[in-house]
N, C-alpha and C positions, 0 to 999 in steps of 0.2 A: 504494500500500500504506500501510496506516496505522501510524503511529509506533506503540512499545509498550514498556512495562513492566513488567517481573517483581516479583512479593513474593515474597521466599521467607524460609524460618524459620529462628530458629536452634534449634530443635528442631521437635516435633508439635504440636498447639493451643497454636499462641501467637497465635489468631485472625488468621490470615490471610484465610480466607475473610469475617471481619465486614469488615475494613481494606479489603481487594476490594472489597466491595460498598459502600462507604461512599466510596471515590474515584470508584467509578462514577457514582454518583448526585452528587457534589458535582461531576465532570466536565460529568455532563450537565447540570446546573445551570448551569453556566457557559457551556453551546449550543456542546458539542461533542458527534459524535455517537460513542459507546464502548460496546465490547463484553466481557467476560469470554472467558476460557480457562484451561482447567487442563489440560496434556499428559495428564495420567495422576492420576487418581483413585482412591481407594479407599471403597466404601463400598457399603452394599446400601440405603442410603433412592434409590431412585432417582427421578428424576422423567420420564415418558412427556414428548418434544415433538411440536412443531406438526408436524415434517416423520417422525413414527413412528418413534422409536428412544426409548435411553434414557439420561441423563446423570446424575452427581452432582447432589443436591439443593441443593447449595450454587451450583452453576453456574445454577441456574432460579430461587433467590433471588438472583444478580448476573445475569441478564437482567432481571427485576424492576426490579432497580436504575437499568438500561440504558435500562428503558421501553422492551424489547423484546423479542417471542417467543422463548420458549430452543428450539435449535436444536441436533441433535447435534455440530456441529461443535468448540462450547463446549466440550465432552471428549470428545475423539476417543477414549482411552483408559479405559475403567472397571475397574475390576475389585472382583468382589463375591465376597468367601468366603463358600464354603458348609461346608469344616471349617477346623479350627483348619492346615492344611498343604495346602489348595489351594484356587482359586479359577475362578471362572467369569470369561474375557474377553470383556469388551465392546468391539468397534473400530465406530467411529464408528457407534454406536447399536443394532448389533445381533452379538448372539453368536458369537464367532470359536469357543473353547476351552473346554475347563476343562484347567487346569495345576495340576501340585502347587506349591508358593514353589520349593523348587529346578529345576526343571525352566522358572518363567516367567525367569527368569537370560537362558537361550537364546532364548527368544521375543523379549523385550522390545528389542532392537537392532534387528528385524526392523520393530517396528511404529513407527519412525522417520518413514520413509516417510508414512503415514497422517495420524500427527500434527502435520509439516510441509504437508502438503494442507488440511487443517482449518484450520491456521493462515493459509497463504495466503487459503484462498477467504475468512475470514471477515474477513480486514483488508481488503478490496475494497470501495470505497468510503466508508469508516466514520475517523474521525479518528485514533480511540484505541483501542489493545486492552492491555486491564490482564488480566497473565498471572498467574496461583498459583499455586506450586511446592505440593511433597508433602512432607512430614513436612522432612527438613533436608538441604542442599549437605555440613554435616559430618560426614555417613555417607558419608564419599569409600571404606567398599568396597563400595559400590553405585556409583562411578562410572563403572566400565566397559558401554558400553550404554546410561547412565543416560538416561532422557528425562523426565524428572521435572522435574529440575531444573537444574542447568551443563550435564549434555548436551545439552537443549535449548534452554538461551539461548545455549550456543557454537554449535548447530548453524542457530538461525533470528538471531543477531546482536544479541539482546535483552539492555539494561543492568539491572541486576537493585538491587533495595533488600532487605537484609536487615534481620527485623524479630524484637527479642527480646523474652520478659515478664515482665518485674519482679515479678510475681504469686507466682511461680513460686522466686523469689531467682536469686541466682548471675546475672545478668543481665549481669555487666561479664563473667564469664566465657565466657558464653555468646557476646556478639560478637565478642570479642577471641580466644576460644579457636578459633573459626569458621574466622578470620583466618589463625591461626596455622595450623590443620591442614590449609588448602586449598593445592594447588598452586596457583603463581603465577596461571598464566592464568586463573583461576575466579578467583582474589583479586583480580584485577583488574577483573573484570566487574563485583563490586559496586562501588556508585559510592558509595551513601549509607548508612546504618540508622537506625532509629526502635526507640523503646519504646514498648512496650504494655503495656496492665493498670494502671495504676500507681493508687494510694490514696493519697491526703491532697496536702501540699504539696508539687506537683513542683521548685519553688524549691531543695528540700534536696539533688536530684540532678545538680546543676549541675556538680558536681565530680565526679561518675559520669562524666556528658556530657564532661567535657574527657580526664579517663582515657582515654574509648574512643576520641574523636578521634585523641591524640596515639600509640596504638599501635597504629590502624588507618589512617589519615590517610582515613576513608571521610567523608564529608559527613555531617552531621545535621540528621535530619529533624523531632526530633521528640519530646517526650515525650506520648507518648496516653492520658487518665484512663479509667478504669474507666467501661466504658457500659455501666450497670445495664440500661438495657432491651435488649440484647441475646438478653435470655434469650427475652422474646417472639418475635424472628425463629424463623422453620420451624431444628430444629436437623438437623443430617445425620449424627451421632454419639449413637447412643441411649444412652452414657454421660451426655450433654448433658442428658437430659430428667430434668430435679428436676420430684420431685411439687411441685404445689402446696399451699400454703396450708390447712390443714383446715377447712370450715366448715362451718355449721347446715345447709346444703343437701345438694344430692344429691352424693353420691360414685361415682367410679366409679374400676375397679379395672382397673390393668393390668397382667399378669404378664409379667416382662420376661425373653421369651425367649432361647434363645444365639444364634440366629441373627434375630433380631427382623429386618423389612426395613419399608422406605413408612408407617413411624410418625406423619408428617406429621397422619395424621387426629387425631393429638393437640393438634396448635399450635392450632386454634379452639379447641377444648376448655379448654385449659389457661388462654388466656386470658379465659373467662367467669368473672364473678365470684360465679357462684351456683352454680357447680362447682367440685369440689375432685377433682384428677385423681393417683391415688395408685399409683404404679410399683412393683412390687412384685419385689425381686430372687430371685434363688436361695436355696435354705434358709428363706424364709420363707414361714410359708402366707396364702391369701388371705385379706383380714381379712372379719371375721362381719359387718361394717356397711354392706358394698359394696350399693350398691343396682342398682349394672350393673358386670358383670364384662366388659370387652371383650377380646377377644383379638385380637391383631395380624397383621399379616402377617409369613412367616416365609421367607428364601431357603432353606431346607429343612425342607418341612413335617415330609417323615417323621421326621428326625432331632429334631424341636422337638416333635414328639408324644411322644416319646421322651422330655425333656428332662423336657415340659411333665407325662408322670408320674411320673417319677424325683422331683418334688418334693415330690410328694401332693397336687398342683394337682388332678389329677380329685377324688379324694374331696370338697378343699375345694369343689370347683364343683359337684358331685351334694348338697350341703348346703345352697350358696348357691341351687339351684334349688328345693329341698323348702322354704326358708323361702320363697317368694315372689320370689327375686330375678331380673332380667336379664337375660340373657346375649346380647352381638354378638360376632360371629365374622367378619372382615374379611379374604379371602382366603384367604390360607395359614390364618389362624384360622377360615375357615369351613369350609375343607376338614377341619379336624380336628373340629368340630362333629357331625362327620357319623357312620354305623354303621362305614364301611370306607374306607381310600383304598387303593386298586389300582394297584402300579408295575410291570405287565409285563415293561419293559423297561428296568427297573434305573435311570430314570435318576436316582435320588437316593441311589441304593446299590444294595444286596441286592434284585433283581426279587425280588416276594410281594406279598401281601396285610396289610395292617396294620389291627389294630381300632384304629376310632378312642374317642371321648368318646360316642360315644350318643346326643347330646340331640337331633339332627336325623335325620329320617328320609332320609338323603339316600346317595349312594357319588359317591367319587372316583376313577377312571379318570384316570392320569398319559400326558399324551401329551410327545412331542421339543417341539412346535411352540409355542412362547412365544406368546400375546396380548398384543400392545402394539397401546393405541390412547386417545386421549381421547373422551370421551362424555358423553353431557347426556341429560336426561330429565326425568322426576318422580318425585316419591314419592304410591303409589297411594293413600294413605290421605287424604293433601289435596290434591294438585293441584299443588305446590310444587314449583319449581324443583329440579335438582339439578345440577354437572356435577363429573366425577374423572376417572380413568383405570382402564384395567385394565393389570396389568403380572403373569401365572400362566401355567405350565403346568395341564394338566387341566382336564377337565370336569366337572361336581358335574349328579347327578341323583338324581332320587327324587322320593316322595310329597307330602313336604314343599315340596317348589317349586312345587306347584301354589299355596301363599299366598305367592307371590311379590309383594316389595312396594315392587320399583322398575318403572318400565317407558321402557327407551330404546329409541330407533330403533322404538317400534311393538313389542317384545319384551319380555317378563319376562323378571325378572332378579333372582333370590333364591331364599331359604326363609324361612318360619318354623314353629316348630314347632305345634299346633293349641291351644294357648291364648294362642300370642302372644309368649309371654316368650322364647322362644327364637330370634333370628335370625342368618341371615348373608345375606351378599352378598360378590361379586369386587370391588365398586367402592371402591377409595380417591378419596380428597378428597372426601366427601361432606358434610364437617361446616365446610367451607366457606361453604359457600351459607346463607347469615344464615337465612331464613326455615323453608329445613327443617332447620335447626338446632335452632331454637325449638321447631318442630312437635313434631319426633323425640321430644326429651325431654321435652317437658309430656307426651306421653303416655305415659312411661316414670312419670311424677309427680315431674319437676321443674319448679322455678318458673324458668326459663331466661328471662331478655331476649333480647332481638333487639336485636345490634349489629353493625358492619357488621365484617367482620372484616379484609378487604383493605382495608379505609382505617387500619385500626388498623395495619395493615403498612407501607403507604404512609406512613404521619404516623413511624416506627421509623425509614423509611429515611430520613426525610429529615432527622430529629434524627440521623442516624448522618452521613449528608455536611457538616451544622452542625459537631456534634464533630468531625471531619475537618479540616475548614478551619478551627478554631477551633483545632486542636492537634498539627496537622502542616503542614508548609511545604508548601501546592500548587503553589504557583508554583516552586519546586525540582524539586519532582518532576517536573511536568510537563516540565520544562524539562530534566531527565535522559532523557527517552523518546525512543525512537532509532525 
């Protein structure tokens, strides 16, 4: 079994998941061979793996790191809200529930079990497994059941590094408070903490550093500088996603819905530099300048078509089409593209029928049975590579798919509407694939280069394991992993 170490936080984004994947990759640098794990995740950007299930996107960015296929094991546990008081459970890759938050209280002890199996098999023959807690150890009244975080390093025997961010302030509070409000035997588990976030001279925190030593006697790891390029890595919190930069190029518009899900097809995007990719929140209408309005995918469509006219997004978007512009609809966004979606059998609320946005001659039929799978193709207009995933319930038909304008496996796969401007498809990660990247939108009439975009990833990570080892102590940590 392979040794292993927890990060856990002293609060919610104090970047754990970058630190993850930044020890991964400077692990493996060093020719060992290391995997990620998170017990219990939260989050709807999911990412489809190799073996068909679906994990936290932050867990498929630290396989990445790993230089190795993500694997549901990675997170045994997901859980994706689809309202603001309950949530759909993922156990090791596919669908168990949907819970309300007070009702998953009783679940959650149960799937201990699971995530102790995940954890096993995946330390089988591998060096190192670097674990991530969930939001913070110092919400001790979530410890009963917990598997997040202590209840899982007491239960599988893992030495735990908490990690604070200075960013943020209160930072001596925050580790020392930690300290203070955990019961002993969790207090004990940590061994070490580091800081995160930190701006300008870290020389000035020296005497921070000795404060938390002397009232927590935990080991120091570390002060960690601000790593601006973090923002380029795929984010997994669509709070995360700052528009870009404004420029003379083409703009495209993204209106951020309440339940936005698999935003990923933005990370390419965002990082071209002849794109300016502009998020656009609640209360504000889409702006007149968008030259492509994309809609996203949504863990509840019907509720986000709701959402999406409660803001007077339609109206903005039947204007943005009359002047000439855009529009993609990217799963749950293409599903609302459409005349109707049809939920039989309730399963996103209220069975009925719901009008959609118009612009695609298409209907949505909601079935129980999720699509999860990866796929590869082309795009029919050049010939160009493509490969994503699908991760929807329901079926999209209609007139308009006959100009369908992907084709995998031998299959069409799309719509658009009969002048062109209007399209959708189920497929995320499209906008990965360098070539039809370019393609796509020179023919939309932007001036797009062709860059590779997974090397731009690769060259992130491996400036992120530099900073790593340049600003935390590896050789401690390493050396605390049990």
């Amino acid at each position: 079994m392979a040794k292993s170490i927890m990060i856990q936080g002293a609060g919610s984004n104090v970047g754990k998941s970058m630190i993850v994947a930044g020890i991964c990759r400077a692990a493996v640098k060093r020719g060992l061979s290391v995997r990620p794990f998170k017990p219990q995740n939260m989050s709807n950007n999911a990412a489809v793996t190799a073996d068909g299930g679906e994990i936290g996107r932050a867990q498929a960015l630290q396989a990445l790191a790993c230089g190795v296929p993500a694997i549901t094991d990675m997170n045994p546990v997901l859980l994706k809200p689809e309202t603001d008081i309950g949530a759909q459970v993922i156990v090791q890759g596919q669908r168990l529930t949907t819970v309300k938050a007070r009702d998953y209280a009783k679940l959650k002890p149960t799937l201990m079990a699971s995530v102790l199996e995940s954890f096993q098999r995946l330390g089988q023959g591998v060096d190192l497994i670097v674990v991530e807690g969930a939001g913070s150890p110092a919400e001790t009244n979530l410890r009963v059941g917990d598997i997040a975080n202590m209840g899982f390093a007491e239960a599988a025997d893992v030495p735990v590094v908490l990690v604070g961010d200075i960013d943020r302030g209160g930072v001596i509070a925050q580790i020392v408070g930690t300290h203070v409000i955990l019961p002993k035997a969790d207090r004990d588990r940590i061994k070490a903490f580091a800081i995160n976030k930190f701006r300008g001279d870290a020389s000035l925190f020296n005497d921070g550093l000795s404060e938390i030593v002397t009232r927590t006697n935990w080991g120091n790891l570390g002060v960690i500088p601000w790593f601006a390029d973090a923002m380029k890595l795929p984010a997994e919190d669509a709070l995360d996603i700052i528009s870009t930069p404004a420029t003379t190029g083409f703009k495209i518009v993204v209106p951020q819905l309440s339940r936005i899900a698999n935003f990923d097809d933005l990370d390419p995007l965002r990082l071209d530099p002849n794109i300016s990719v502009h998020m656009v929140p609640a209360g504000q209408p889409l702006p007149l300048d968008a030259d492509l309005v994309l809609i996203p995918g949504s863990k509840s469509t019907i509720g986000d078509l709701a959402f999406f006219k409660a803001q007077g997004w339609d109206v903005d978007l039947a204007a943005h089409v009359r002047r000439g512009g855009h529009v993609l609809g990217i799963c749950g966004g293409y599903q609302m593209l459409g005349r109707e979606i049809h939920d039989p059998d309730g399963i996103e609320g209220q069975a009925g029928r719901h009008q959609g946005l118009g612009l695609l001659d298409v209907t949505t039929v909601m079935h129980p049975e999720k699509r999860l799978a990866q796929v590869s193709g082309t795009y029919t207009s050049t010939g160009d590579a493509i490969t994503g995933y699908e991760i929807h319930i329901g079926k999209t038909k209609g007139a308009d798919c006959a100009r369908a304008w992907l084709k995998l496996d031998g299959k069409m796969e799309g719509a658009a509407s009969e002048n062109g401007r209007i399209m959708g498809c189920y497929i995320h990660g499209l906008f990965s694939a360098d070539a039809f990247r370019a393609a796509f939108l020179r023919k939309l009439g932007a001036s797009s280069g062709v860059f590779n975009y997974d090397a731009r990833i690769e060259q992130v990570l491996d400036d992120l394991a530099a900073h790593i080892e340049a600003h935390m102590d590896m050789d401690k940590l390493l050396s605390l992993a049990k």
